[in-house]
C-alpha positions as CSV (number, residue, x, y, z in Angstrom):
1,X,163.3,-72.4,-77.9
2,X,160.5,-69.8,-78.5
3,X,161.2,-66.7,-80.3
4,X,159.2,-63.5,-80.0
5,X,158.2,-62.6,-83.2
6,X,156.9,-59.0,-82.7
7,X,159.9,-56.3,-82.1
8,X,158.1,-53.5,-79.3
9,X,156.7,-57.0,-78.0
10,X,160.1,-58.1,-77.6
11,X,161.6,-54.7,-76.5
12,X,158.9,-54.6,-73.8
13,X,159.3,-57.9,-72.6
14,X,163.5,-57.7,-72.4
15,X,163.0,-54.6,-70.7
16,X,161.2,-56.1,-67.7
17,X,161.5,-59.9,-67.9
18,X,164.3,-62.0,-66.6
19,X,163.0,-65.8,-66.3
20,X,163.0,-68.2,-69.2
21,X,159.9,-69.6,-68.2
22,X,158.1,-66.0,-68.3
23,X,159.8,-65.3,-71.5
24,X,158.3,-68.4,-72.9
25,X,154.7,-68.0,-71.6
26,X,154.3,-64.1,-72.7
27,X,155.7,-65.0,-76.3
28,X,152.9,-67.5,-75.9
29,X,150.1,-64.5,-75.3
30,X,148.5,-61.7,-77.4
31,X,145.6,-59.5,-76.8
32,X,143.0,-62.3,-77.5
33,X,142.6,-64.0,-73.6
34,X,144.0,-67.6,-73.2
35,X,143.3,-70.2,-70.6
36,X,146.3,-71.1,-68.2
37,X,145.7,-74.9,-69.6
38,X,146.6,-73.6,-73.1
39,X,149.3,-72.0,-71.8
40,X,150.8,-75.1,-70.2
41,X,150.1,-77.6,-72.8
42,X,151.2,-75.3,-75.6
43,X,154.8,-74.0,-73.5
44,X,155.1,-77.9,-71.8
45,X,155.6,-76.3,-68.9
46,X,153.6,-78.0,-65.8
47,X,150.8,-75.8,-64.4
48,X,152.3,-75.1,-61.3
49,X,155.9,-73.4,-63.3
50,X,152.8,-71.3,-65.2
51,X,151.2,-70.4,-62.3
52,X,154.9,-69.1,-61.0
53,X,155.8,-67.3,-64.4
54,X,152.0,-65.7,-64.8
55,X,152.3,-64.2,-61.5
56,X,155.8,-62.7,-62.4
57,X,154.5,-61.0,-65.0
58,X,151.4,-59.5,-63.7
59,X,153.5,-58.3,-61.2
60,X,155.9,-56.3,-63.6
61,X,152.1,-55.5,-65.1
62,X,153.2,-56.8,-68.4
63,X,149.9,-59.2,-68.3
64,X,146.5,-59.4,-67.3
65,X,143.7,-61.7,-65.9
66,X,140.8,-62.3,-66.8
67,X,137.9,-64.0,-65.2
68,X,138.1,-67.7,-65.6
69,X,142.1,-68.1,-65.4
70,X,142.3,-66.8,-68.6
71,X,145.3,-64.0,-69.5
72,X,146.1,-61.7,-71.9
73,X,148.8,-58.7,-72.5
């Protein structure tokens, strides 16, 4: 299991975020952009369960994309 190391990044993220798989990919992502490969070799997640758990979270606008599928919060 991941833990979310910062405390207003957890606070933020139990506030709006349900899903284990989003919880896992936002501990996953800072304010440095990532690539969604990174994403789903570093969670183990297949890139299809990213792709679900991204859009989650840009939809609660707790993430954002950048060009080239990469993300950042």
């Amino acid at each position: 299991m991941i833990l979310i190391k910062n405390s207003q990044k957890a606070d933020k993220y139990e506030s709006n975020t349900k899903t284990t798989k989003q919880k896992i990919i936002y501990s996953l992502l800072n304010k440095k952009p990532v690539h969604i490969d990174y994403l789903s070799e570093k969670s183990g997640l297949a890139p299809s369960r990213v792709s679900a758990a991204i859009t989650g979270l840009e939809i609660k606008s707790l993430i954002k994309q950048h060009p080239g599928r990469h993300f950042s919060l």
